[in-house]
C-alpha positions as CSV (number, residue, x, y, z in Angstrom):
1,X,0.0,0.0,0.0
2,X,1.2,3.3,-1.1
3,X,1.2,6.2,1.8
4,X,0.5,9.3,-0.2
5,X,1.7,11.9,2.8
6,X,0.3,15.0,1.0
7,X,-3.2,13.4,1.8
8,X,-2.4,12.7,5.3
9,X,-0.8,15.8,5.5
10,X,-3.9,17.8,4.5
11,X,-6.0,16.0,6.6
12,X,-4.5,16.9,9.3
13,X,-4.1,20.5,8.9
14,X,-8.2,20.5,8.7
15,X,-8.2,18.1,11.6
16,X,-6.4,21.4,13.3
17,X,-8.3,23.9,11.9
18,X,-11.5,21.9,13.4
19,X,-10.1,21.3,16.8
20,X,-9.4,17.9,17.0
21,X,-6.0,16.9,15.2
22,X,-5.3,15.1,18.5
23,X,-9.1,13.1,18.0
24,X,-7.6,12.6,14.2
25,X,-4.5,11.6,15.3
26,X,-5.8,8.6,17.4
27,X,-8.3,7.8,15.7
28,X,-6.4,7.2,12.7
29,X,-4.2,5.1,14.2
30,X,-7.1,2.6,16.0
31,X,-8.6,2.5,12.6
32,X,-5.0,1.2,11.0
33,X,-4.6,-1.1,13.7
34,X,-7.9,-2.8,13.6
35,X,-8.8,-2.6,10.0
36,X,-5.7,-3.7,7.8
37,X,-6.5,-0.9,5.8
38,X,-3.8,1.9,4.5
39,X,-2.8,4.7,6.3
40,X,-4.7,7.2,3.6
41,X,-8.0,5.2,3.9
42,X,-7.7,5.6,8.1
43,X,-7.1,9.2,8.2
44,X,-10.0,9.7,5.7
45,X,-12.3,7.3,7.4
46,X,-11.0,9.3,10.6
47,X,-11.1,12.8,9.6
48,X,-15.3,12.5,8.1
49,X,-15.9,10.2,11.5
50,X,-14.7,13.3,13.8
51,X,-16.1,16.0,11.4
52,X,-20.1,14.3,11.2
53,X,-19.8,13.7,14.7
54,X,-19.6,18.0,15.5
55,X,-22.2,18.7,12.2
């Protein structure tokens, strides 16, 4: 699997911009763990998680 960082990278400066890059940031990293899926799909699955969650 291919870790396109520019993605990630994005991701994370709207995870900040939101308030909750920390959220992001572990939530990312449960979804890698559990899943098997690639870092990009985490952060994504991650990032609209957090961001329905405060809609």
């Amino acid at each position: 699997m291919e870790i396109i960082g520019k993605s990630i990278e994005e991701l994370g400066f709207k995870a900040s911009k939101k308030g909750f890059f920390m959220e992001w940031k572990s939530l990312t990293d449960e979804f890698k763990i559990g899943d098997k899926i690639s870092l990009n799909e985490a952060s994504e699955l991650a990032f609209n998680k957090l961001l329905s969650e405060i809609r």
